[in-house]
C-alpha positions as CSV (number, residue, x, y, z in Angstrom):
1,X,114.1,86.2,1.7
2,X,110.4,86.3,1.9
3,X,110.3,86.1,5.3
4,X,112.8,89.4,5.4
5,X,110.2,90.8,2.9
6,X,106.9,89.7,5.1
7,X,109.0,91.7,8.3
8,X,110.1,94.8,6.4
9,X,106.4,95.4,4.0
10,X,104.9,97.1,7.5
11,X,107.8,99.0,8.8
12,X,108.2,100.9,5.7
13,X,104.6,101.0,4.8
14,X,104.0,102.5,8.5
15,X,107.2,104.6,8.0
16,X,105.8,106.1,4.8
17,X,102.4,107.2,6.2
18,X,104.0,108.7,8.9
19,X,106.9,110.6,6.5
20,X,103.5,111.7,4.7
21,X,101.8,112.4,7.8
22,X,104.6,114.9,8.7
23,X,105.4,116.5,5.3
24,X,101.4,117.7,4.9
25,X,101.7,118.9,8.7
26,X,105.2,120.9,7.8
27,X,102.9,122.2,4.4
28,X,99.9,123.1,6.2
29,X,101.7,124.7,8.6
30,X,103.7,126.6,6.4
31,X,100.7,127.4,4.4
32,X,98.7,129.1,7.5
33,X,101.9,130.8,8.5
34,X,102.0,132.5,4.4
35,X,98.5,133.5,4.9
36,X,98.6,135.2,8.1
């Protein structure tokens, strides 16, 4: 079980900053689209 844990910890913590990555993209987009 920890070993599961020890392989998993990296994939989600890489999948999150990626997930965050793209939903400040999507709102800075956006934002620059609103403003022009």
């Amino acid at each position: 079980m920890e070993n599961l844990k020890a392989v998993l910890t990296p994939i989600i913590d890489r999948g999150l900053r990626i997930v965050g990555a793209v939903s400040l993209a999507v709102i800075a987009g956006f934002l620059v689209w609103w403003l022009l």
